[in-house]
N, C-alpha and C positions, 0 to 999 in steps of 0.2 A: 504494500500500500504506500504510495507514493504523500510524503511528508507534509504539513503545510511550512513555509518556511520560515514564514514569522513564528510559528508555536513552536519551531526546532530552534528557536535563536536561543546562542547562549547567555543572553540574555534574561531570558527562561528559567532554562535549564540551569544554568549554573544558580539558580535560588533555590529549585523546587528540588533537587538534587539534596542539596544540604542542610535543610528543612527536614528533610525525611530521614538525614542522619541523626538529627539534633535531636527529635523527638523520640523517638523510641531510645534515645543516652537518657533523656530527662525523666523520661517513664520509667524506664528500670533502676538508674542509680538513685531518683530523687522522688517521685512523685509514688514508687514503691514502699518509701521508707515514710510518708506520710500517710498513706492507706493502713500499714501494721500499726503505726501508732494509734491510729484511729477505730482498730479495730482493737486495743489494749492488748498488743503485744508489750513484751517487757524490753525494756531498752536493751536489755543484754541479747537478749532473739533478735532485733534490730541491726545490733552491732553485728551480725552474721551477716548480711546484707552486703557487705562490703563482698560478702564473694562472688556479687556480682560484678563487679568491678575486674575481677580478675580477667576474663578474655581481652577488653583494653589492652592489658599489658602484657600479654601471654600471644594478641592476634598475630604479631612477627611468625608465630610457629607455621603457620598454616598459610602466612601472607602467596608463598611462592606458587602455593595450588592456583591461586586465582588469575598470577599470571600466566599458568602454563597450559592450564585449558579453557574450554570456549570462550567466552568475552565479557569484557566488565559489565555491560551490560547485560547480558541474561544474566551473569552471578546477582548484578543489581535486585534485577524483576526479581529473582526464585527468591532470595532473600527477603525484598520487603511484602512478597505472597506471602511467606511462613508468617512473617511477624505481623499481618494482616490475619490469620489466623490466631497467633497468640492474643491479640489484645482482643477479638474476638470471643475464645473463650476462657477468658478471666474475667466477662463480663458474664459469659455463661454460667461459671460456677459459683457467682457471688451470693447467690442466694441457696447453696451448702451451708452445711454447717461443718465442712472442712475446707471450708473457700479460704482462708489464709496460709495453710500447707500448700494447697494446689497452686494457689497463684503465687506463692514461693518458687513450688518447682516450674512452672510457667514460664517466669521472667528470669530464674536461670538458664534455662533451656533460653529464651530470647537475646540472653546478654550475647551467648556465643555466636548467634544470628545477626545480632547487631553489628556485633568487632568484625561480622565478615562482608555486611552491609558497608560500614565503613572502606575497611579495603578496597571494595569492589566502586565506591563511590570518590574514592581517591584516585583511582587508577582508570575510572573512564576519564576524570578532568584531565589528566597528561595528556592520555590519548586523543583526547579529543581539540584539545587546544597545542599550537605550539607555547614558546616560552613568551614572548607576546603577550599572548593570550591569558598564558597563567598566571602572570601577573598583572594583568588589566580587569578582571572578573576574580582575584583575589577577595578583596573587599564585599564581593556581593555573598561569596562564601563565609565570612565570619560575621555576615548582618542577617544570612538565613541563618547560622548556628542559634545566635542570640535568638532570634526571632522563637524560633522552635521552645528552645528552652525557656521562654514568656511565656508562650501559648498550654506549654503543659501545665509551669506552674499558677500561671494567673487563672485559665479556663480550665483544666483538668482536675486539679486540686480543689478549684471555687465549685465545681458542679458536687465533686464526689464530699466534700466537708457541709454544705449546704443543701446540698440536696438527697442522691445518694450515687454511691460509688456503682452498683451497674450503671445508673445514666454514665458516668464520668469515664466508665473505659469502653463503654459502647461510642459517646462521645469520640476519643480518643480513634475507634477503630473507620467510622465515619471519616475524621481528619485525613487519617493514612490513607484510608483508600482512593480518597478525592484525587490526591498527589501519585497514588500508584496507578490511578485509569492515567491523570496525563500522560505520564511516564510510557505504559502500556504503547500509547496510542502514538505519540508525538516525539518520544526523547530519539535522536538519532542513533542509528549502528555506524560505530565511527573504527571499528576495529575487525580485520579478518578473522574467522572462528580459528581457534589453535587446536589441542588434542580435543576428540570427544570427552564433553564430560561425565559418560559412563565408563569410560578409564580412570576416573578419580577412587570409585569405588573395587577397582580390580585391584588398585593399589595400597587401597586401607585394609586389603583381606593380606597383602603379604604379611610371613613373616616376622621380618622387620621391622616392620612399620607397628605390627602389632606389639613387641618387645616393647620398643620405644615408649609406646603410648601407655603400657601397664608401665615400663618407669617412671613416666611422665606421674602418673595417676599416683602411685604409690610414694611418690616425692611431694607431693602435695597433701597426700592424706597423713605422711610422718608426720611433715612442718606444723598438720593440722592437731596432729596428736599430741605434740610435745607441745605446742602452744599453750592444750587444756591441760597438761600433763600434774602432779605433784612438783616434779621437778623443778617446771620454770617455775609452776606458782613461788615455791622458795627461793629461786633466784632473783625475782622480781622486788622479794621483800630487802635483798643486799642490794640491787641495782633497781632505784626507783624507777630511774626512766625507762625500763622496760617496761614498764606501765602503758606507756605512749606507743611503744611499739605494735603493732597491727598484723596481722597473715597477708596483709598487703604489703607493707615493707619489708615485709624477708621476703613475698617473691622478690619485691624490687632488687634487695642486693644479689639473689640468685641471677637475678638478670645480668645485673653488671659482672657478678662474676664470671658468666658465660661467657660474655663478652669479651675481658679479659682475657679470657682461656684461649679463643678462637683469636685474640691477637699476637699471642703469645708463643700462639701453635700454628700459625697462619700459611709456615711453608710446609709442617707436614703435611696439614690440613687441605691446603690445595695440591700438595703431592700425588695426595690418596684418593680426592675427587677426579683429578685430570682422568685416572684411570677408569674410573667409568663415564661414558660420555653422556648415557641417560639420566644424571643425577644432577638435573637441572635444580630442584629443591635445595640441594647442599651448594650448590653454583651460585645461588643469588645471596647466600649470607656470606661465601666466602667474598664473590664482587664485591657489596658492599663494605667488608675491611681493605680488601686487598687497589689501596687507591694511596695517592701521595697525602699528606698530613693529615691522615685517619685520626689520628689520636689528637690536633688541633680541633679537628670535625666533631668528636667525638664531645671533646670538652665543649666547646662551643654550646651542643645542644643540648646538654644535660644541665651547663650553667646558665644558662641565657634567662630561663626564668626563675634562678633561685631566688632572684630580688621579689619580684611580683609574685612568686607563692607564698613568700614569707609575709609579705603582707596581705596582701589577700584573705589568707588564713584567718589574720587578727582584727581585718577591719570592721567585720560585721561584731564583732562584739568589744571592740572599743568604740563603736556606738552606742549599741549597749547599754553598756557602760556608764557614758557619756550621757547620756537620758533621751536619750530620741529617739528608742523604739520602734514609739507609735507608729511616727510618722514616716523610718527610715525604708517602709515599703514604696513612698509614693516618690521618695525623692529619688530610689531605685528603676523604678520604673519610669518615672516620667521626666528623669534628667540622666543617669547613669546609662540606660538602655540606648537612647536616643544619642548620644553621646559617643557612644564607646560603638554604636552602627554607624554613624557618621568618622570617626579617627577608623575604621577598617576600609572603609568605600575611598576617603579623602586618600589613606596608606596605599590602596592597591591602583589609585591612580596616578599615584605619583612616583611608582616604584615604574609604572608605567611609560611616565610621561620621562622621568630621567632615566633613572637605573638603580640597580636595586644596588650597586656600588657608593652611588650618591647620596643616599637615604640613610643605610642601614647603621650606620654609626650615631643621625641624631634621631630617628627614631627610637635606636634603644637606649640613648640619651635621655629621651622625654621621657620614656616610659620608667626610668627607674629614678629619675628627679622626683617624681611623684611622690617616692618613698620618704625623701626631706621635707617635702613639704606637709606629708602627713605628721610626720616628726617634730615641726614647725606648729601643727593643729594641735596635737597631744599636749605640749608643752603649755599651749596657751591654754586651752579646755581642760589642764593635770586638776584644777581646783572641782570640777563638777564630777569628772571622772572619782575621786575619794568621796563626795560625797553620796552620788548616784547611785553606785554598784552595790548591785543586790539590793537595793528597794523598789519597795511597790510602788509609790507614789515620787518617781523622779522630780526635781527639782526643777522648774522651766529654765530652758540657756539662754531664751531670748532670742528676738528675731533674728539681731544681726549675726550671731553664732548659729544658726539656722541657716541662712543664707550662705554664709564663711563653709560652715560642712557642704552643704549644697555644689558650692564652687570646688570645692575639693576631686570630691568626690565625682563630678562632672570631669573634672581635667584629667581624673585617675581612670576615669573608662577610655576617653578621648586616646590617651597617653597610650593604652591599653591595646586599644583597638590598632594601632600603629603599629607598634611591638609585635603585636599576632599579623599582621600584614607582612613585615618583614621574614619571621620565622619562618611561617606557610610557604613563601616565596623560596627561603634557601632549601628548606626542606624536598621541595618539588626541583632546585636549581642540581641537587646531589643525587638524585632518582636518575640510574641508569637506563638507557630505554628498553633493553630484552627485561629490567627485571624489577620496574618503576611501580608494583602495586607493595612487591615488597620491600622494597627500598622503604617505600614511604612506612611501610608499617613499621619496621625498625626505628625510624628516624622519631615519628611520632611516640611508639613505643619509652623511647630515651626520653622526651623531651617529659614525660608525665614523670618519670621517676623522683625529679628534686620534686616536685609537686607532693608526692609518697611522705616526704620526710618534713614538708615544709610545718605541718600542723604538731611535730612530734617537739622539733628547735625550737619553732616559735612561743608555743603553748608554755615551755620552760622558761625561754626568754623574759616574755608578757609576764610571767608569775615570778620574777627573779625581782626584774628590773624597772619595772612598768614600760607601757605603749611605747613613751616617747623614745626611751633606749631600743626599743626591738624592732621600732621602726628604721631611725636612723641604722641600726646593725643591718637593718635588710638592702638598704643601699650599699653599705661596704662589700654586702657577701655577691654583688651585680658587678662590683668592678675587674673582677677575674677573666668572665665572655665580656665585658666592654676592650678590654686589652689585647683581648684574642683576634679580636675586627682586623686590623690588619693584615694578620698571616693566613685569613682564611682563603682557601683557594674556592674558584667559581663564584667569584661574585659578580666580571663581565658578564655581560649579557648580549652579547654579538649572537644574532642567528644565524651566524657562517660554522659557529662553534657546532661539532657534533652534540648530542644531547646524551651529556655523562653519565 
């Protein structure tokens, strides 16, 4: 069926595309964990939630399938049919009386759907645009993210707390479907099909593959065991801060230490792939180490937003704090939102309009100035902050300090939205082209790790020292990738360059 070509514009598509990543992240990591609470789950059953986070960080394993058979788009479609399905029935089973188990294992079952939606939705944008491109319709990607994640928690949350939760994920399954008929009907084939994808399944019966995956499985349910275990409980009691620690954070340093491994072993390692020529899976993780200043590249994306998670972390609740509550949803919504979608559309056009060489140093300038100036708010608000926390009845701060947060807080999305304009860009600039779904997953993969740890430092920080110190410290800890900007390779953006 021949396309219409205004509805194929990536104009479109590059919204509607990542819109339909955002939503089903906001549903399962966020708007999951308000439905249990709702249903008087116990925070501690809550806190298990986080395992749905884990494909996120785990999706690298499985990134190479997606490049190696059929095309980003049917992995797209079949992906968001399943998950057109899942929120389908979690709205079926709500009215059980085991409807909060089921739609546990539901949105587990979905996370792993999601991480591979993702992939699949990463890797048609290369494909489909040159570098051009991926950086000109940057910015419409991180204002449909945003968007997505408003619409679940402003309309999903509002219907299922107010009203009731089948309307709210029947609601939810309405939204997706809206965006998966366009999709069906309009989104372009911009990529030759590769292997069938009923080879994927011939290959998860080998073996191998099957070894791997019970190690895989039985290294996650150790971690899982010794986390519950007597043991760490007693070790927790000599090392406090392992309190803070998560079954999220130790995947994350397994992660790094893989990583490590495979840097460290890089010439056996591609030694022992060369000899088989079909082990294109093992090919794309060895590519992407086996490149000049891997370990600049490396550091880069791991540190790039330590500064902005360290705050991030702390800033909803040095408001808080702070006594403004009430009102810090609207000034979220109706100045941060707006804000911080305008610094991503202004970032990806100007990364555009110059080069992502010319930008990328005072954008992540702006974005981690932020962190002083919020350091700059703390200090001045330190007097309401002592008296505010932990009461009922906040103390008013006053227009002008209403306004003051306001602007802050608008310039920290703004700053924000820049920052992830740039990242996006290097991340897709380091995607080699045989192996650009999982490139990226990797590269994204990394970039969430300091994210991992940032609630664990901060949270000690905030309780040591107060805001204004762990602010200011989250700028010092941003000056390491600002130093790194120089030596980074691939920052031209010549379209004569092949696409690395």
């Amino acid at each position: 069926m021949k396309k219409n070509k205004l509805l194929s514009s990536p104009f479109i598509w590059a919204f509607t595309t990542y819109f339909t990543e955002g939503f089903p992240f906001i549903m399962i990591r966020s708007v999951s964990n308000v439905f249990f609470r709702d249903m008087n789950v116990s925070l501690q059953s809550i806190g298990l939630a986080s395992l749905f986070g884990l494909p996120w960080i785990l999706k690298f394993l499985w990134g190479p399938l997606v490049d190696e058979y059929s095309t980003k788009r049917r992995w797209l479609l079949t992906m968001q049919i399943a998950l057109l399905i899942i929120f389908g029935l979690a709205a079926a089973v709500i009215p059980l009386k085991n409807s909060v188990a089921l739609i546990a294992v539901l949105f587990f079952i979905g996370s792993f759907l999601a991480a591979t939606h993702d992939i699949a939705i990463d890797g048609y944008y290369m494909e489909a645009l040159d570098k051009a491109g991926q950086a000109k319709f940057v910015g419409y990607r991180t204002a449909a993210f945003r968007i997505a994640m408003m619409t679940g928690t402003m309309v999903i949350v509002t219907l299922g707390a107010n009203v009731n939760w089948f309307l709210a994920f029947w609601t939810a399954m309405i939204i997706f479907g809206l965006f998966l008929l366009y999709h069906l009907f309009f989104l372009p084939e911009v990529q030759t099909p590769q292997k069938p994808i009923k080879r994927v399944f011939k290959r998860l019966m080998k073996l191998n593959f099957i070894i791997y995956a019970v190690a895989l499985v039985l290294t996650i349910a150790g971690i899982r065991l010794l986390l519950d275990s007597q043991f760490y409980l007693d070790l927790k009691t000599h090392l406090p801060f392992l309190n803070k620690m998560h079954f999220s954070h130790w995947t994350a340093i397994l992660l790094l230490l893989g990583l490590l491994l495979v840097y460290l072993y890089s010439g056996k390692i591609k030694a022992m792939i060369v000899k088989d020529p079909d082990s294109q899976y093992s090919r794309a993780f060895v590519s992407f180490m086996d490149r000049d200043k891997i370990g600049i590249i490396l550091a880069f994306i791991i540190l790039l937003r330590a500064g902005e998670w360290t705050l991030s972390t702390m800033a909803g609740p040095f408001f808080w704090d702070v006594g403004v509550k009430k009102i810090y949803g609207i000034i979220s919504a109706w100045i941060g939102l707006p804000m911080s979608i305008f610094g991503a559309l202004l970032g990806g056009w100007m990364i555009s309009r110059f080069s992502l060489k010319q930008v990328i140093f005072p954008f992540i300038f702006l974005q981690n100035a932020t962190n002083l100036i919020f350091m700059g708010l703390a200090l001045h608000l330190a007097p309401f902050v002592a008296i505010n926390t932990g009461v009922q009845q906040p103390t008013d701060v006053g227009l002008n300090n209403v306004l003051l947060i306001a602007a802050v807080h608008g310039f920290d999305q703004f700053a924000g939205g820049l920052g992830t304009a740039v990242l996006m860009t290097y991340l897709m600039r380091i995607c080699r082209k045989e192996h650009k779904a999982a490139h990226y997953a990797i590269g994204s993969g990394l970039m969430s790790v300091t994210g991992v740890f940032a609630g664990v430092l901060s949270g000690i920080v905030a309780q040591k020292m107060g805001y204004a110190w762990l602010f200011g410290l989250s700028f010092a800890v941003s000056i390491p990738a600002m130093l790194l900007i120089p030596f980074l390779p691939q920052l031209t953006d010549s379209l004569k360059q092949p696409n690395q």
